[in-house]
N, C-alpha and C positions, 0 to 999 in steps of 0.2 A: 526517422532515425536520429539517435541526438549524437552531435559532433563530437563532444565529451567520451562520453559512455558506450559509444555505437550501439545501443539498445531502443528498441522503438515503447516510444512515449507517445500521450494523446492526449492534446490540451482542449480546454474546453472555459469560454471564458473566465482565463486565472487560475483555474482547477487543473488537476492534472486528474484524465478520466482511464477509466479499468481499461487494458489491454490485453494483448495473451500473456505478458508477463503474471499477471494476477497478484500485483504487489500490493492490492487496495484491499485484499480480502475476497472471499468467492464469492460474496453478489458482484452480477453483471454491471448490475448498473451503479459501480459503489466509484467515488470520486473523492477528490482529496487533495493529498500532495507526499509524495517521499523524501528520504535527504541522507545528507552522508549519515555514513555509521551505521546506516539499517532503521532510520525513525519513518514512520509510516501515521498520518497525520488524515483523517477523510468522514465520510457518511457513507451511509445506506440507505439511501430515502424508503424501501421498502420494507425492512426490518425497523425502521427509526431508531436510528442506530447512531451515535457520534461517537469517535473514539480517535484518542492519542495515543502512540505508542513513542516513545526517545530512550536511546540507550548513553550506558555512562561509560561504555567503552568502542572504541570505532570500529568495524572488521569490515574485513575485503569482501565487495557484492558478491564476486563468487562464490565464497564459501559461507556468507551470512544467512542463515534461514529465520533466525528470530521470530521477527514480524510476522512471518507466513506462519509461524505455528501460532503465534497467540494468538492471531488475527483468524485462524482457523476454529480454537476453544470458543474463541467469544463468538464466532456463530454458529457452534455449535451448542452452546447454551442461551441464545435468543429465537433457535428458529421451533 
């Protein structure tokens, strides 16, 4: 659990690796890293997949879904 955020995170030399939150995209095994404002930053080694996402406006993690939806479209148009 992070002391911050009280949300559970899973590092993974440097990387931060997919959890049940599923903030890295729906591959399992998809790794990266997140940040304020909703930017979602990672791979898919099984799609071969690299992708950045950054926003130019900051919103509260609760109510920010962003990321999860485009992060959604783009694998829904590579798999």
């Amino acid at each position: 659990m992070c002391a911050i955020t009280d949300l559970p995170y899973a590092f993974g030399v440097g990387f931060e690796l997919q959890s049940e939150r599923r903030s890295l995209g729906p591959p399992t095994n998809a790794f990266g890293h997140t940040g304020s404002g909703g930017s979602a930053h990672g791979a898919w080694p099984d799609e071969r997949v690299g992708f950045s996402y950054i926003t130019t406006e900051l919103r509260s993690l609760e109510t920010d879904d962003r990321a999860r939806r485009v992060l959604a479209e783009l694998y829904n148009e590579v798999r």
